[in-house]
SEZA-194222 format. One record per residue (C-alpha): residue in one letter; y, z negated, x. Coordinates in steps of 0.1 Angstrom, whole numbers, plus 5000, padded with zeros to 4 digits. Example, Ala and Ser with C-alpha at 12.3 -4.5 7.8 and 13.67 -1.06 7.14 Angstrom:
<nodes>
A495549225123S498949295137
</nodes>
This chain:
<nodes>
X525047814996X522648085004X524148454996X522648794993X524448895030X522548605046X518848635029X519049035037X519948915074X516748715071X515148945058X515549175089X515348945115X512248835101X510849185103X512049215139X509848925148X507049015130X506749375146X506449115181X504048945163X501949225153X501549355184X500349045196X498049015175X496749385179X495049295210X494448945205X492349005169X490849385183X488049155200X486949085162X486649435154X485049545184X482049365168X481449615146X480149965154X482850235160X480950455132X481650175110X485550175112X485950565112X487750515073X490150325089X491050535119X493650825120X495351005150X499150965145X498951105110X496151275111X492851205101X490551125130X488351375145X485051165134X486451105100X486751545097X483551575106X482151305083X484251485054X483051875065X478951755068X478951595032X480251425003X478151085009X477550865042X475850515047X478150285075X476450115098X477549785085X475449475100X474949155086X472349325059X475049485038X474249855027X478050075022X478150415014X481450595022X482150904994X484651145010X484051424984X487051464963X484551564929X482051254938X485351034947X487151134911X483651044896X482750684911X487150604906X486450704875X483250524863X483850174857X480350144837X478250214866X480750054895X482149704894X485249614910X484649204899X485549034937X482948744934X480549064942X481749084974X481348694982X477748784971X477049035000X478848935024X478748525021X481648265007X485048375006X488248115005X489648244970X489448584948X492948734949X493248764913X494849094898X494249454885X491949604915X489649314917X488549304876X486849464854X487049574820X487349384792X489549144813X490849444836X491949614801X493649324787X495249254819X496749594825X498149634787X500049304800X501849524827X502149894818X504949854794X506649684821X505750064848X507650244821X510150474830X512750334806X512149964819X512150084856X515150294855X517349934852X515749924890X517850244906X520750124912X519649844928X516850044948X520350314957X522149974967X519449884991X518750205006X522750215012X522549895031X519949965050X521850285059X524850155071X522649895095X520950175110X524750315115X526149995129X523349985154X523850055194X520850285205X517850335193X516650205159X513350065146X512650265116X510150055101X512049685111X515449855096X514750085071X510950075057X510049785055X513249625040X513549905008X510149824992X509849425002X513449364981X512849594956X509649424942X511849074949X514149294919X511149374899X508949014898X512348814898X511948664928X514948434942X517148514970X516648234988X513048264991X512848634994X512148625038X509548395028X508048655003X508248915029X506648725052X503648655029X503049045018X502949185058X500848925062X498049055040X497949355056X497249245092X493649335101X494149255135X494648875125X491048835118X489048835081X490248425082X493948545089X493848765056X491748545032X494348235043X497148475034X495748565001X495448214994X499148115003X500348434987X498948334955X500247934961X503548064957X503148314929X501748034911X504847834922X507248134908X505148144877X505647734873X509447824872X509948074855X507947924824X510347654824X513447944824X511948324822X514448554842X514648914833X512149034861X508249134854X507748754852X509548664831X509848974808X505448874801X506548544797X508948564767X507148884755X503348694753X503848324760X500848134769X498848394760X498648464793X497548164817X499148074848X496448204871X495948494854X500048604858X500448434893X497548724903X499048984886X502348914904X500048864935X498649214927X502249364922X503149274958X499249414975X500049714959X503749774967X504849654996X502849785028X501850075007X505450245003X506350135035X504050265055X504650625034X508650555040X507250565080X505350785079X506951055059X509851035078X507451175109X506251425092X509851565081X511151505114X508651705126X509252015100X511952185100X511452355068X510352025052X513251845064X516152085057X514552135017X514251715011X517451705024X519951975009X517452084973X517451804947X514752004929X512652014958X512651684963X510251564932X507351824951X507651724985X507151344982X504051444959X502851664991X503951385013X501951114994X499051374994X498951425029X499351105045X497350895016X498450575033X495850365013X493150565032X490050355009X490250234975X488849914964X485549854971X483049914940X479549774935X476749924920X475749764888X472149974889X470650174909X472050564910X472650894930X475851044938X475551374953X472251364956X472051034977X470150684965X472450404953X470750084950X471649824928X474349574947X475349844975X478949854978X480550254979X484050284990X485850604985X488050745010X490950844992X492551075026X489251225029X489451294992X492851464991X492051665027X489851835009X491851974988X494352105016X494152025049X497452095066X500751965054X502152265028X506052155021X506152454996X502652384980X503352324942X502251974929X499151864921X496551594911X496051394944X494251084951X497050894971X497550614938X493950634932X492250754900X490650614865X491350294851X492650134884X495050454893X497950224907X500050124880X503450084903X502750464909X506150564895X508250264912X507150394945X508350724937X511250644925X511950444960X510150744979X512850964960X515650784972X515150715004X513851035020X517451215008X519450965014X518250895054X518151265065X521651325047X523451075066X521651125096X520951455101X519951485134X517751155132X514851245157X512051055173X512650885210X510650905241X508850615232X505650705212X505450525178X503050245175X500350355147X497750125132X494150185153X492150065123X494249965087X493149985049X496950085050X497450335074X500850275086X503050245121X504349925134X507350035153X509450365148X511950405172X514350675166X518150855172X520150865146X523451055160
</nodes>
């Protein structure tokens, strides 16, 4: 009989393998990248947590910039925070419909389905189907669960002999069996699910390596979805299920669920990483997360503003030709917005005691991130709960391994002291 000890254990020695794996395939897969120009890959480049030195200059010279994409493909990166606000916001002139993408840049295996990749009316209907399900009074049943993992995870870290990987033990784990909690997913295929969501996110595998995991990924929502119409559960699933019936095709909720996991997994653990190397690394920051409950809510907001871990929204296609700022949009030109440009421009330097505001980091518009107030909630919990029961948790010798060129800006392996 498979139990919730044994899956978890699964769980982690899965992510010990696949941090092995990963950097494997970093310089196996980096030949494929190195076809493209450098220029091209600035968006995806940081140093440590910071934003590249190209990527600042790109930002301080101007709000618009063509890459030098080959292959006969014109993109135009928008780093301005007014002119990114305007084309997240302008779903009349942009497109965000996927098959535009297998237009310009030739046949791709399978759209993934979901939120980021429609647009309205189908992107409208789709996301009534799911807010109710974002609300605060359906995600609170979620906290003590989310407390219950982020305790486990802590007393792991404690049972461990030396050093600990922060991202195999602790980041990774809190988000990839929360959204099992949330879609419903079973125990006993919940390594399996984890497996499939790290694998998206894995540049270094090749364009191939992702497209086949979006494809498998969406096999076995499909296979969830197949279930759980036969006995709805009381996850996301489910819940849409009983609430609208076969109103809602198979397809259309296996990529939904699909679209659940892009934008929840990698995405709060890379900020679980990374945040926890920016508060190790200020005092100030550090002591306030750790012993003021009301400062808590403002620094993960300045945290998620600084870092903006999803460093590019969605690509968008122009429907006609336009201008942003000035510059010539043709018709069919793809404009992606760098969203950690976008919120550096507001502040550059990390501000622990800088009130609040409006950043970019869950996007903006009709595709703003609908799991926005799940990963806050997880964000909320964890950051408290790992400085207060290690307080002297500290980096090690060995320098942490970030991602050279990731949509997700993230670090593979965190190595830290925790007595």
């Amino acid at each position: 009989m498979t139990t919730l000890a044994s899956v978890r254990d699964g769980l982690v020695a899965w992510v010990a393998r696949r941090s092995v794996t990963r950097w494997v395939m970093g310089r196996i897969g980096s030949r494929a990248l190195s076809l493209l120009p450098d220029a091209a890959l600035v968006p995806l480049r940081r140093d440590g947590v910071e934003p590249a030195a190209a990527m600042e200059r790109l930002r301080l010279t101007g709000p618009v910039h063509r890459l030098p994409v080959p292959f006969g493909v014109r993109v135009w990166l928008v780093t301005g925070r007014p002119e990114a606000k305007a084309v997240l916001a302008d779903t009349d002139a942009f497109s965000n419909d996927y098959a535009r993408l297998g237009a310009a840049v030739g046949r791709i295996e399978q759209a993934p389905g979901g939120l980021g990749f429609a647009d309205p009316p189908d992107h409208t209907r789709l996301r009534k189907l799911l807010t109710p399900e974002f609300t605060m009074r359906r995600l609170s049943r979620l906290v003590p669960r989310i407390d219950q993992i982020v305790t486990e995870r802590l007393d792991a870290m404690e049972a461990a002999d030396g050093p600990v990987d922060l991202v195999a033990e602790f980041a990774l784990p809190i988000p990839s069996l929360t959204i099992c909690e949330l879609l419903g997913v079973p125990y006993a295929d919940r390594a399996r699910f984890q497996e499939l969501a790290a694998a998206r996110f894995d540049l270094f595998g090749g364009a191939t390596s992702a497209l086949g995991a979006i494809s498998e990924s969406l096999e076995y929502m499909r296979e969830i979805v197949r279930r759980e119409r036969l006995d709805p559960g009381d996850g996301l699933i489910g819940m849409i299920i009983r609430e609208h019936g076969d109103a809602v095709g198979d397809e259309e909720l296996a990529g939904l669920a699909d679209g659940v996991l892009t934008g929840g997994f990698d995405t709060t653990a890379s900020m679980l990483a990374l945040g926890a190397v920016v508060l190790m690394g200020d005092p100030a920051a550090r002591a306030a997360m750790k012993d003021d409950d009301a400062a808590v809510g403002p620094l993960v907001e300045e945290l998620l503003r600084h870092l903006s871990v999803v460093q590019v929204a969605f690509p968008r296609f122009a429907r006609h030709d336009l201008e942003i700022a000035g510059t010539g949009i043709k018709e069919g030109d793809v404009v992606v917005v760098s969203l950690s440009a976008a919120d550096r421009a507001e502040a550059a330097a990390f501000d622990p005691t800088r009130p609040p505001s409006a950043h970019l980091a869950f996007g903006h518009g009709a595709h703003r991130c609908v799991g926005a107030e799940l990963a806050r909630m997880e964000l909320r919990a964890a950051y408290p709960a790992l400085l207060r029961r290690f307080p002297n948790l500290r980096l090690t010798d060995d320098r942490p391994t970030f991602r050279t060129a990731s949509i997700v800006h993230g670090v593979d392996r965190l190595l830290v002291h925790t007595d």
